[in-house]
N, C-alpha and C positions, 0 to 999 in steps of 0.2 A: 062371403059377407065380412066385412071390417066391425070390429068390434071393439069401442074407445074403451081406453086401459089408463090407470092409474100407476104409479110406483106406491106398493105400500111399504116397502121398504129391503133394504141392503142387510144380509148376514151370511155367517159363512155357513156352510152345509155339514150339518155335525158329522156327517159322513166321509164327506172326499178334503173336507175344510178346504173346500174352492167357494170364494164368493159367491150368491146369488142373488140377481136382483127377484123380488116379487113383484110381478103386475097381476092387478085384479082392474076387474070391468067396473065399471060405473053402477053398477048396479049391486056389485059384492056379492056376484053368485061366483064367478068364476077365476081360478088363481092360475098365473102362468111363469112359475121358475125360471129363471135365462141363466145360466151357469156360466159366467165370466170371466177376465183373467185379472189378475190383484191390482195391476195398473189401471186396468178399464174400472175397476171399481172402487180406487180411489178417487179418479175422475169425477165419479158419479158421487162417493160421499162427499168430497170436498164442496160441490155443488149442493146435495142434500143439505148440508148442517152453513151453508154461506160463509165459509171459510175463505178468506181471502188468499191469493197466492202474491210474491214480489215479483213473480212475470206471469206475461198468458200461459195458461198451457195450452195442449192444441186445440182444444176446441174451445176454447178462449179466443185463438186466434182465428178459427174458422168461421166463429158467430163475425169477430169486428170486419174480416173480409166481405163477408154478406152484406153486413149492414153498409159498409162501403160503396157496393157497388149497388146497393140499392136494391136488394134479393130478399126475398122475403120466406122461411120456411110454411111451407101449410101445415107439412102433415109429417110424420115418420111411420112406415109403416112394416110390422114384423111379417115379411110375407111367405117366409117358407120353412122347412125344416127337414134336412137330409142328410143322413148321417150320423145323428146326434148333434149337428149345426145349425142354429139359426140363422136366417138371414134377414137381412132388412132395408128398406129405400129409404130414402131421405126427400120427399117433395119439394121442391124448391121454383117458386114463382119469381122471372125475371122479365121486365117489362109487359108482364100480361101471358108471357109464355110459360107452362110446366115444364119444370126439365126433372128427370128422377137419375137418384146416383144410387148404385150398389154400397150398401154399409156392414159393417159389423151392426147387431144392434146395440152393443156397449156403446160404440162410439154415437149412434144416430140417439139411444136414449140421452148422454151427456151434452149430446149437440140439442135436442129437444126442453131437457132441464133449461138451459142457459138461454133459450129462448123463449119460455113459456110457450111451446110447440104442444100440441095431442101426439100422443103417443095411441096408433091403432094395431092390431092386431087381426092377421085373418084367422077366420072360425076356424081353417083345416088345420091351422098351424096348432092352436087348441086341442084339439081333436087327436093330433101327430102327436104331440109331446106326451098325451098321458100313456105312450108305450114305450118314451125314451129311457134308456138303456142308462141307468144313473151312474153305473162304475164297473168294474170288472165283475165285483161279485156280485151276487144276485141278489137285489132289493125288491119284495115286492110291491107293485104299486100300490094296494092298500096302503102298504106302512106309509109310504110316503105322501099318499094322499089326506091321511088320519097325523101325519107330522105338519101337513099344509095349514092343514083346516085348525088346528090347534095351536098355532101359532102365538104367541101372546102380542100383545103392542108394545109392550120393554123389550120384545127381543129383536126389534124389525129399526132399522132405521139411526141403530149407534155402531157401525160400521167398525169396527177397527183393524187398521190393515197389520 
């Protein structure tokens, strides 16, 4: 089952101090870390906060290709998780036809920001992560679940790389 997700915001992980994005459901029962690389999530704040850049960058340039050719995003969705990796599609409607691309999900969430795109999430992928393996040493997921859930609204969303 797909489960519409939100960005609540971009900070780094006091822990590994790698970027992560926060998605939570529409409904704000449920939180889902993407652990990212600092380029992917500059992408993603420069988008957050509408910072303007003096050229596209690339998903600047992948949105005006679309809209070129007349393509339209439906959907992005995080479909899987192995490894410690997420994975994710990109929906992409072209004359009436669906075509789906393999993405990173940094890139398909910054390609999704820029288009005002839904950002979905499958339940299993939910389900997968709260036994993901956060770093070498041993965190347990309490703590981390008790560091999610407590999150402030100043901490989430002023990104800086």
């Amino acid at each position: 089952m797909e489960i519409e997700m939100k960005i609540k915001g971009l900070m780094l992980d006091p822990l590994s101090n790698m970027p992560i994005i926060i998605l939570v459901d529409t409904k704000g029962e449920r939180a889902l870390p993407i652990w990212v690389g600092f380029f992917e999530a500059n992408a993603i704040a420069l988008q957050m906060e509408n910072i303007p850049t003096p050229r596209p960058m690339t998903h600047d340039l992948l949105k005006n290709v679309l809209y070129g050719l007349d393509a339209r995003v439906k959907k992005i969705l995080v479909n899987d998780l192995q490894d410690n990796t997420f994975y994710a599609l990109i929906f992409v409607e072209v004359n009436g036809k669906i075509y789906t691309f393999d993405s990173r999900p940094s890139d398909a969430i910054a390609l999704a920001l820029r288009l005002r795109t839904p950002i979905y999430v499958e339940e299993e992928v939910i389900y997968k992560a709260k036994s993901i393996e956060i770093n070498k040493e041993a965190v347990d997921q309490e703590s981390l679940q008790k560091w999610l859930e407590n999150l402030r609204p100043e901490e989430l969303g002023k990104y800086k790389v």
